[in-house]
C-alpha positions as semicolon CSV with decimal commas, in nm:
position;residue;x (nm);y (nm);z (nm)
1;X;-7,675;-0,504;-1,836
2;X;-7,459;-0,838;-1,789
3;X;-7,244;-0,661;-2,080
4;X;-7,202;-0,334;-1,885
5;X;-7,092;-0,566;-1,541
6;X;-6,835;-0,804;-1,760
7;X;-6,684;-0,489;-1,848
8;X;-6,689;-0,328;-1,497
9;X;-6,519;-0,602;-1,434
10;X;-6,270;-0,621;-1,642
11;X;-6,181;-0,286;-1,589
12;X;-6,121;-0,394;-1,247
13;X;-5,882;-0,629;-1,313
14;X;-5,666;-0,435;-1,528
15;X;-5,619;-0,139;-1,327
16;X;-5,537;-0,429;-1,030
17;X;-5,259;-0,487;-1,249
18;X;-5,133;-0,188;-1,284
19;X;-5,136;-0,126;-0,920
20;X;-4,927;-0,466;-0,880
21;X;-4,678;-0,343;-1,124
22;X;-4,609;0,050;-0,952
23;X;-4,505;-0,191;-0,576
24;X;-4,183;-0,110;-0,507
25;X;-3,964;-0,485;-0,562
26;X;-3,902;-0,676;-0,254
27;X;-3,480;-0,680;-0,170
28;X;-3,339;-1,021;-0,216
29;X;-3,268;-1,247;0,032
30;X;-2,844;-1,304;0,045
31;X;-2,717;-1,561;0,271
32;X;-2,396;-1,394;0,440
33;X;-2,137;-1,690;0,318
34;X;-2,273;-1,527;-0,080
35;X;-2,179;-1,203;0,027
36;X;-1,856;-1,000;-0,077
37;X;-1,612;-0,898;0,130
38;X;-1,501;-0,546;0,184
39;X;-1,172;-0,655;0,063
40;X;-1,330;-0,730;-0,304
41;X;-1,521;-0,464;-0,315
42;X;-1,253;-0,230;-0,179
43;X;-1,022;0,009;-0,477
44;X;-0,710;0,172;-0,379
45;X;-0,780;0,519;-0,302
46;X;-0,614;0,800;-0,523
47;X;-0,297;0,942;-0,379
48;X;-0,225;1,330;-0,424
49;X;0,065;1,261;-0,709
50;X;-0,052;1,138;-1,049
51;X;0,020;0,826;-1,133
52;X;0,183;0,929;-1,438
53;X;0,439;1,154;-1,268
54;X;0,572;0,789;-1,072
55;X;0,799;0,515;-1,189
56;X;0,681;0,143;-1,157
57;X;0,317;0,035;-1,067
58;X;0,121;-0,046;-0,756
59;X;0,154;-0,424;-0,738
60;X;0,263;-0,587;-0,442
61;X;0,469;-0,898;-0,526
62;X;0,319;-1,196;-0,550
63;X;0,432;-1,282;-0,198
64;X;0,318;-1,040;-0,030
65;X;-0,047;-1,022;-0,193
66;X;-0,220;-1,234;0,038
67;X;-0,050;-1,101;0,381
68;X;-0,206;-0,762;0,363
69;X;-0,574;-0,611;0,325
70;X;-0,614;-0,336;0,186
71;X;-0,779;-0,027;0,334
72;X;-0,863;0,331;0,319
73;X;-0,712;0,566;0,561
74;X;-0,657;0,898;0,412
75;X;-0,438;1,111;0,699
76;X;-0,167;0,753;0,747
77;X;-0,186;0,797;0,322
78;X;-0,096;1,156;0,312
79;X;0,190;1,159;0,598
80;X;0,388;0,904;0,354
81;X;0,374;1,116;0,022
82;X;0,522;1,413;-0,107
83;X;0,661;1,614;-0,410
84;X;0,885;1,609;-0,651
85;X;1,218;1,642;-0,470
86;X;1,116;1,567;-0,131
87;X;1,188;1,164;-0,114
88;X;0,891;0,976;0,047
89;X;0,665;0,788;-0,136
90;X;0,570;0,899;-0,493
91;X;0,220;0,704;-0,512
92;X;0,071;0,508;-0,204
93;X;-0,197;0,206;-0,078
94;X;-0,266;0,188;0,284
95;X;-0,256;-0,227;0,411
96;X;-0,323;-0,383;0,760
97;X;-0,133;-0,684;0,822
98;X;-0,349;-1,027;0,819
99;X;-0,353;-1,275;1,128
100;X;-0,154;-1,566;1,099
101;X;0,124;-1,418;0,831
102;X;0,495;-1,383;0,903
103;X;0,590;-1,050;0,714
104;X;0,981;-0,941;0,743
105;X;1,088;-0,597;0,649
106;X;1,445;-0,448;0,642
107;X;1,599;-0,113;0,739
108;X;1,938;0,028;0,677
109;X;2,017;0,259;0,908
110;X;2,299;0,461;1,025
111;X;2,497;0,367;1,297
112;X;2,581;0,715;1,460
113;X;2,254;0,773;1,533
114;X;2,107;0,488;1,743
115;X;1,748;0,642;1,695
116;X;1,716;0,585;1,349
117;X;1,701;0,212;1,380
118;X;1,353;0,192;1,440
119;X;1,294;0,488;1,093
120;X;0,969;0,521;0,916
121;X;1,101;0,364;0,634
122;X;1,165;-0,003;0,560
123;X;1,200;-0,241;0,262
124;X;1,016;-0,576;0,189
125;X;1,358;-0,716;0,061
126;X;1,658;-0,745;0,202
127;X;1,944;-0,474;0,126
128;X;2,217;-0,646;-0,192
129;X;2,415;-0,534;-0,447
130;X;2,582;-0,242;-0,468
131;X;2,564;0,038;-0,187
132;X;2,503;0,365;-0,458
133;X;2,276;0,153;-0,639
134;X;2,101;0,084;-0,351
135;X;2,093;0,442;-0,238
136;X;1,928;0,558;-0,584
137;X;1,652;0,232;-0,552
138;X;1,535;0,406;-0,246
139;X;1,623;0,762;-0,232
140;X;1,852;0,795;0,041
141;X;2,083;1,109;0,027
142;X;2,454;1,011;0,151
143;X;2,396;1,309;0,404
144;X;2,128;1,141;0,564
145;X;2,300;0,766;0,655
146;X;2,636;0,582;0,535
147;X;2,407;0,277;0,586
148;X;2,610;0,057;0,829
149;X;2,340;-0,117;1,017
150;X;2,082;-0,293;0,884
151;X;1,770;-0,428;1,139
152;X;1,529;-0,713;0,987
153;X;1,194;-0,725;1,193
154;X;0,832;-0,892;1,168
155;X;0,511;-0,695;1,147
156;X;0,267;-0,704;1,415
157;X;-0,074;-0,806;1,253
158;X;-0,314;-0,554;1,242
159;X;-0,065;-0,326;1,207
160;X;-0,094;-0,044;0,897
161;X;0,145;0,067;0,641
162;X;0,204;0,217;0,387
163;X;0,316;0,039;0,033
164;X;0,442;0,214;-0,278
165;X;0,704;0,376;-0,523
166;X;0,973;0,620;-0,388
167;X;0,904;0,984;-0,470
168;X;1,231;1,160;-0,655
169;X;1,434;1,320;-0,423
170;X;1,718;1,556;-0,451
171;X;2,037;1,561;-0,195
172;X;2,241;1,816;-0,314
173;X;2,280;2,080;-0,629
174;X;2,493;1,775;-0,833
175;X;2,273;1,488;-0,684
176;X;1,923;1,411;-0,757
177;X;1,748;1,060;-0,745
178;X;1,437;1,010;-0,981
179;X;1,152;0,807;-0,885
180;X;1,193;0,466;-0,846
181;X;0,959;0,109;-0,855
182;X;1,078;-0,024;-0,582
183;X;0,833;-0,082;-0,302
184;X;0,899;0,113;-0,003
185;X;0,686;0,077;0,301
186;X;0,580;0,345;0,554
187;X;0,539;0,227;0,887
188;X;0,465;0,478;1,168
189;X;0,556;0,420;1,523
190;X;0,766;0,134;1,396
191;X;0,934;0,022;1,741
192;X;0,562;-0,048;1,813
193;X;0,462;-0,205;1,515
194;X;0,769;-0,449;1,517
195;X;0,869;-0,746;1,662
196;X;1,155;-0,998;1,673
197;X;1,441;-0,762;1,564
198;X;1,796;-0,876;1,445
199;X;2,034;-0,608;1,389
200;X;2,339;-0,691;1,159
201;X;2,648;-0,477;1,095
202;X;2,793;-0,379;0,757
203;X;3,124;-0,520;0,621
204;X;3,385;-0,440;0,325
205;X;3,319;-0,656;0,050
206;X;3,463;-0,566;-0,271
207;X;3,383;-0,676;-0,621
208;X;3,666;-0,611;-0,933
209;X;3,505;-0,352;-1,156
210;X;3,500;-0,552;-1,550
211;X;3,637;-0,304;-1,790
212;X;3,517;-0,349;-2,167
């Protein structure tokens, strides 16, 4: 009899710990200054263009990766791309501007048309060097501006862009401009997005060409 009841009991026991192991586990306690940010856990979305179809990478320079977060927004991501042949941006990352950074951008623009100052499209360095290489860095047809003017503004923070490689574009039937690595930047509604504007005007400055 005392047999039968040490076994009853052991019994017991046993299928208690089985019962303790089927619990569902209790969720850890993390103390919000452990946790990661969006930011980490965030990856650049996929744009519509493969990545293998686009020159250069999506990097932002050095000085510039810590001035903007980046986010997903797929509709402000889609307005800035396009295909072969159609300029824009080849591949694309949507940013917002961090508080408490001073971010210039630079637009050459044409002069003739006092509109396109304040253009979707803008540069995080400053226009040099020579004006058709220029042109072919960022895809812009000689139909569309004789770039004469050139406007360097801040970014508002919180503002979004757009940051990535130009998309190929072609001007004419004997002018095309493959894709290039240089970062562009989309910024919609710029005259909003902008502050502290300096406009500058373009001047003659000739170089002797070295002949071999």
């Amino acid at each position: 009899m005392l047999k039968n009841t040490i076994t009853g009991i052991l019994i017991l026991s046993c299928s208690g710990c089985v019962l303790l192991e089927k619990k569902d586990p209790i969720a850890p306690v993390i103390d919000p200054e452990d946790a990661i940010t969006p930011e980490v856990l965030f990856a650049p979305e996929a744009t519509p263009i493969s990545a293998a179809e686009c020159a250069g990478d999506m990097e932002l320079p050095v000085e510039f990766s810590r001035k903007f977060t980046a986010i997903s927004d797929p509709a402000l991501l889609a307005e800035s791309i396009d295909e072969a042949g159609k300029g824009k941006l080849c591949q694309g990352q949507v940013y917002v501007a961090k508080q408490n950074t001073q971010i210039m951008l630079f637009r050459a623009w044409n002069s003739s048309n006092s509109a396109s100052e304040f253009g979707d499209w803008w540069a995080l360095k400053s226009p040099r060097g020579q004006v058709a290489q220029y042109r072919s860095d960022y895809q812009i047809c000689y139909q569309w501006s004789p770039l004469d003017k050139m406007t360097l503004c801040s970014l508002k923070a919180g503002a979004k862009v757009v940051i990535g490689t130009g998309q190929s574009t072609t001007c004419s039937s004997y002018l095309e401009y493959p894709s290039s690595a240089k970062k562009q930047v989309y910024v919609a509604n710029a005259e909003a997005n902008l502050f502290d504007c300096n406009s500058y005007n373009a001047e003659f400055n000739w170089t002797p060409i070295i002949k071999n």
